[in-house]
N, C-alpha and C positions, 0 to 999 in steps of 0.2 A: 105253143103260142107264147109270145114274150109280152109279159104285161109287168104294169108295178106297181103294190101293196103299199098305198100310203095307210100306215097306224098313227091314229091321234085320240084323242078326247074332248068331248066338246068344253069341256072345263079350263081345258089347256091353252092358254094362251100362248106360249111358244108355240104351239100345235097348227095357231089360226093362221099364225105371222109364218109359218111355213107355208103353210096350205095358201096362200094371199102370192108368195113371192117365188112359189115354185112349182106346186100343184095344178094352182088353177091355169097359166099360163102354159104347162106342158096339158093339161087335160087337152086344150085347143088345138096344139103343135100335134100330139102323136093321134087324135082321134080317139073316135068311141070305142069304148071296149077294153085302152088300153090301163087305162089309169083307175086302180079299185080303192076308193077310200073305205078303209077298216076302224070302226070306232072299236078300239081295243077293251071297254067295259065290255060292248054288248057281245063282242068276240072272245073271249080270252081265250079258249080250245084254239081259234086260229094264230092267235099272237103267240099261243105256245109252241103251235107250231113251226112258227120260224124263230123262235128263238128270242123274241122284243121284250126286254128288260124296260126300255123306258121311252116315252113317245116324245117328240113324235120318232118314226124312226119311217124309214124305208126300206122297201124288201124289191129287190129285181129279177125278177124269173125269167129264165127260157125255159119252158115248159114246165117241170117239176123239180128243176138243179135253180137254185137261189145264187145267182151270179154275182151280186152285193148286196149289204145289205150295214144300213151306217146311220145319221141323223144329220151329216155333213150337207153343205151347201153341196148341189147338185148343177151341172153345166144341163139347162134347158132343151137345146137344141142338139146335144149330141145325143141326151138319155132319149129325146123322141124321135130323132133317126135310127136308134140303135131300135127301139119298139117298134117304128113301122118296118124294118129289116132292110134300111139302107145303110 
């Protein structure tokens, strides 16, 4: 299943103004299920797991292989076609 790991912290203001101009507008685009927001405090076993040094960042799976993973502006509508699997 291809979903995407957004990591932030609620402390984080670069974190919000991602989650405001990127997150929330794909949560809508790709559907339930596909978009997991990770508060990297309450996680950190999970943040360790893929490897997040600094939030916010984004993690993008197909299945269990991490396809990217960056803190870059992200194109909306293609990451939510590539998640519903068009």
């Amino acid at each position: 299943m291809r979903k995407l790991l957004f990591f932030y912290a609620p402390w984080c203001s670069p974190c919000r103004r991602y989650a405001k101009e990127y997150i929330g507008p794909l949560e809508q685009l790709a559907g339930e299920g596909k978009v997991l927001r990770v508060n990297a405090q309450d996680a950190p076993q999970m943040a360790e797991k893929y490897g997040v040094d600094k939030i916010p960042t984004v993690v993008i799976l197909d299945g269990a292989d991490v396809v990217w993973k960056g803190s870059e502006k992200i194109n909306i509508e293609t990451v939510a076609a590539w998640l519903k699997g068009e």
